[in-house]
C-alpha positions in Angstrom: -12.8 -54.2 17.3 -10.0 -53.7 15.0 -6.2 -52.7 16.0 -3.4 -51.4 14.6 0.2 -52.5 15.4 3.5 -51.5 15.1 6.4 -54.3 15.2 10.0 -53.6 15.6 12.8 -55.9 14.4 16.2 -55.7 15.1 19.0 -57.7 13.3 22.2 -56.4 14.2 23.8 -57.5 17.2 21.7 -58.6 19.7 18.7 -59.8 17.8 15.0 -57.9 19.5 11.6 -57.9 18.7 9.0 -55.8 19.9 5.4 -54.3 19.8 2.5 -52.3 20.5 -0.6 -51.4 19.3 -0.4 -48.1 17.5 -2.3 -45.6 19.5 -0.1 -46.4 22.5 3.0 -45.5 20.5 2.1 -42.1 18.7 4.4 -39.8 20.9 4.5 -36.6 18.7 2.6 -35.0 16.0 4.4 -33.1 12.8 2.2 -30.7 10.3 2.5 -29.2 7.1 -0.5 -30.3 4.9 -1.8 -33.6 7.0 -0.2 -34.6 10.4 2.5 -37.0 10.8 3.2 -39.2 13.7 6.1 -40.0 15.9 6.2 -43.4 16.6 8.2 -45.0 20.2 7.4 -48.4 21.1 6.3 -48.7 24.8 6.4 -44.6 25.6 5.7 -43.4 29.0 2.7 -41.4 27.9 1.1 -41.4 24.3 -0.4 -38.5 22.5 -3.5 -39.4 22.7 -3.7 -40.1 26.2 -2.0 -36.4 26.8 -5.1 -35.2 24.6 -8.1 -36.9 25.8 -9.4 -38.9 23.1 -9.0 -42.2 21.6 -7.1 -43.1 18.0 -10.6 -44.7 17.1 -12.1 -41.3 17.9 -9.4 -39.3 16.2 -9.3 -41.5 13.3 -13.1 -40.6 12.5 -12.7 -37.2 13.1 -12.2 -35.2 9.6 -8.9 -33.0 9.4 -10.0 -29.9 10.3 -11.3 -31.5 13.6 -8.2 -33.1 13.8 -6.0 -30.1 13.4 -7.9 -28.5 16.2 -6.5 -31.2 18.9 -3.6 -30.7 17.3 -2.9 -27.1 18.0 -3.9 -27.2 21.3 -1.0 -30.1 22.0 1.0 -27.2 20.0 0.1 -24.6 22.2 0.9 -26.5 25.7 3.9 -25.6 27.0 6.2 -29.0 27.0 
């Protein structure tokens, strides 16, 4: 199975690294023609956990699929 991570460098002052794999750091969705994610490294709770479905899952989907999970995150009360 193939993943996706994100790695985070800091240089300034004290020097950090971190990482995660990418579907446990999408937070937040934005829209205006094709989503566009949020990223946090190590959030509490990713989107697609608060969802139901899996990146892999969402990945396949095709956009119009895809912008129906989306408007149902939209339409939850935060």
């Amino acid at each position: 199975m193939e993943h996706i991570y994100i790695v985070f460098g800091k240089m300034g002052g004290e020097p950090a690294v971190d990482w995660d794999r990418y579907d446990n750091c999408v937070i937040h969705v934005r829209t205006s023609h094709v989503p566009r994610f949020e990223v946090q490294i190590r959030p509490k709770e990713s989107l697609f956990a608060k969802i139901g479905i899996s990146y892999k899952d969402f990945a396949q989907l095709s956009i119009l699929e895809r912008m129906e999970h989306i408007r149902k995150i939209r339409q939850k009360p935060t």
